[in-house]
DRENVEXSE-930143 format. One record per atom (N, C-alpha, C): x, y, z. Coordinates in pm, whole numbers, padded with zeros to 5 digits, always signed. Example, Ala and Ser with C-alpha at 12.3 -4.5 7.8 and 13.67 -1.06 7.14 Angstrom:
+01319-00569+00780+01230-00450+00780+01320-00330+00780+01285-00225+00708+01367-00106+00714+01290+00003+00787
***
This chain:
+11437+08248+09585+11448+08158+09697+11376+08028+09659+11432+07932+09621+11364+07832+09615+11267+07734+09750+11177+07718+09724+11056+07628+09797+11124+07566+09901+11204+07476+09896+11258+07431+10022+11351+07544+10171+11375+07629+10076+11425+07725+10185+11318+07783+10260+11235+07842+10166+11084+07905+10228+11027+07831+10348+11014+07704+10308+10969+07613+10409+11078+07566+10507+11190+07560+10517+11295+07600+10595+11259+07741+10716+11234+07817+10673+11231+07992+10692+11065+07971+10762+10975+07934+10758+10860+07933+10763+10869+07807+10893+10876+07702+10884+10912+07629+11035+11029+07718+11133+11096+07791+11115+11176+07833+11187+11079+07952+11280+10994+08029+11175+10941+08102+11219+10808+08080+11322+10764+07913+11278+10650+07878+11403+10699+07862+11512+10876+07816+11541+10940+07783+11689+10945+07903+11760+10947+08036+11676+10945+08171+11783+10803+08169+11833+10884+08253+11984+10732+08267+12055+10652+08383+11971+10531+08367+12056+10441+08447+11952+10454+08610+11940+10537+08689+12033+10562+08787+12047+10668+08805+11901+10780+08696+11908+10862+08726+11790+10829+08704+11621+10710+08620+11667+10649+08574+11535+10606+08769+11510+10508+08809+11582+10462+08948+11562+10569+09054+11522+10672+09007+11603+10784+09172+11543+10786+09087+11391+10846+08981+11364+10860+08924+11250+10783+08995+11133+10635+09015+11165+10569+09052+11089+10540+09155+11038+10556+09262+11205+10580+09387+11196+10710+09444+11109+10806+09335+11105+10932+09379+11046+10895+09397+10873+10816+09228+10870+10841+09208+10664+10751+09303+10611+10588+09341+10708+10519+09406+10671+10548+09579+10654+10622+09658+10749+10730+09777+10702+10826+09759+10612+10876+09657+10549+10958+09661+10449+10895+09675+10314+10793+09576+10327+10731+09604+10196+10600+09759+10193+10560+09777+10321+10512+09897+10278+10652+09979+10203+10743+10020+10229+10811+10109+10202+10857+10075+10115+10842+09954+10004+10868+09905+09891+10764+09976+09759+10614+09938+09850+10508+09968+09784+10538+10107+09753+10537+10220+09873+10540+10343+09861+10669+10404+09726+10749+10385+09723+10848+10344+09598+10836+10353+09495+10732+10268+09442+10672+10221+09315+10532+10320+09295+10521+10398+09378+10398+10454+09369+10444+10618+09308+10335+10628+09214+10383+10806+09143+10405+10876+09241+10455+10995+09289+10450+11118+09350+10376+11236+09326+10275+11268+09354+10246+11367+09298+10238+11535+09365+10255+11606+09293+10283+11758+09350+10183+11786+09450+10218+11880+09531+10142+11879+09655+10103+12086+09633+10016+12121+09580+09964+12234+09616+10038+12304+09725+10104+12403+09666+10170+12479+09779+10322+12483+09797+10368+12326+09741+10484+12300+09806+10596+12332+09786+10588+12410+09664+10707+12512+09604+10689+12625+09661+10624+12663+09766+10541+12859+09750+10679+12897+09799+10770+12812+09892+10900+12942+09895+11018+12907+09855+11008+12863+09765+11161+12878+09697+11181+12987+09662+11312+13009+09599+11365+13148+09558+11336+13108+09410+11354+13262+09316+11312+13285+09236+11166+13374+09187+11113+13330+09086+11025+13426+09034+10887+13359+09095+10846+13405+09128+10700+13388+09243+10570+13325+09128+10556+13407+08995+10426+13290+08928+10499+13309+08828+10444+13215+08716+10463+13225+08587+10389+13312+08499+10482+13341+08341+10432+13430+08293+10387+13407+08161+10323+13477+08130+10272+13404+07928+10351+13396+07904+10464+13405+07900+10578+13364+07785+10617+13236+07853+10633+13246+08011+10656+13087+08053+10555+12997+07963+10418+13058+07964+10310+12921+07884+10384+12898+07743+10385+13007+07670+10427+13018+07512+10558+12913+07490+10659+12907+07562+10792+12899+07576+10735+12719+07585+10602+12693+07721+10643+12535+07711+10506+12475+07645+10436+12521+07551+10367+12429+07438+10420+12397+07343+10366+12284+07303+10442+12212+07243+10422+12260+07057+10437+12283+06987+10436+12333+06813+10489+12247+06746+10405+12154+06683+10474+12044+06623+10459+12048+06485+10547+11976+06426+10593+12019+06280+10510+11956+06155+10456+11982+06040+10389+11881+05993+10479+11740+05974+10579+11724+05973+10594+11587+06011+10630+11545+06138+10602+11592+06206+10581+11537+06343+10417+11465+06375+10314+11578+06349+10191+11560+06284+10212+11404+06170+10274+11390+06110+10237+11287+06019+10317+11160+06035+10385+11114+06144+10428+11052+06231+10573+10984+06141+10636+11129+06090+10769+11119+06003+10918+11181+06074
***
């Protein structure tokens, strides 16, 4: 958006009364929270798988199965 529109957009917004100036704000300020939230990691929540279907815990071979065994040239960055 170039500068002159902004300031276009920005006088338009001092002629609303002050109630609309506020939703205004209330509006840009929920948009960008939910922008922020977006960009933000997710992280697992303790618990939040407990009922899916399937096998209830994991087993040593689940561990065995996902470490990683790397090769000497993997090790030697070949």
């Amino acid at each position: 958006m170039a500068t002159s529109e902004y300031q276009l957009i920005a006088q338009q917004a001092l002629m609303l009364s002050p109630q609309d100036q506020l939703r205004l704000i209330q509006q840009l300020a929920e948009k960008l929270s939910r922008l922020q939230r977006q960009d933000q990691p997710r992280y697992l929540v303790y618990g939040e798988f407990r009922d899916t279907p399937g096998r209830e815990f994991a087993t040593e071979e689940d561990f065995k199965l996902a470490e990683w065994r790397p090769t000497e040239e993997e090790l030697n960055g070949e």
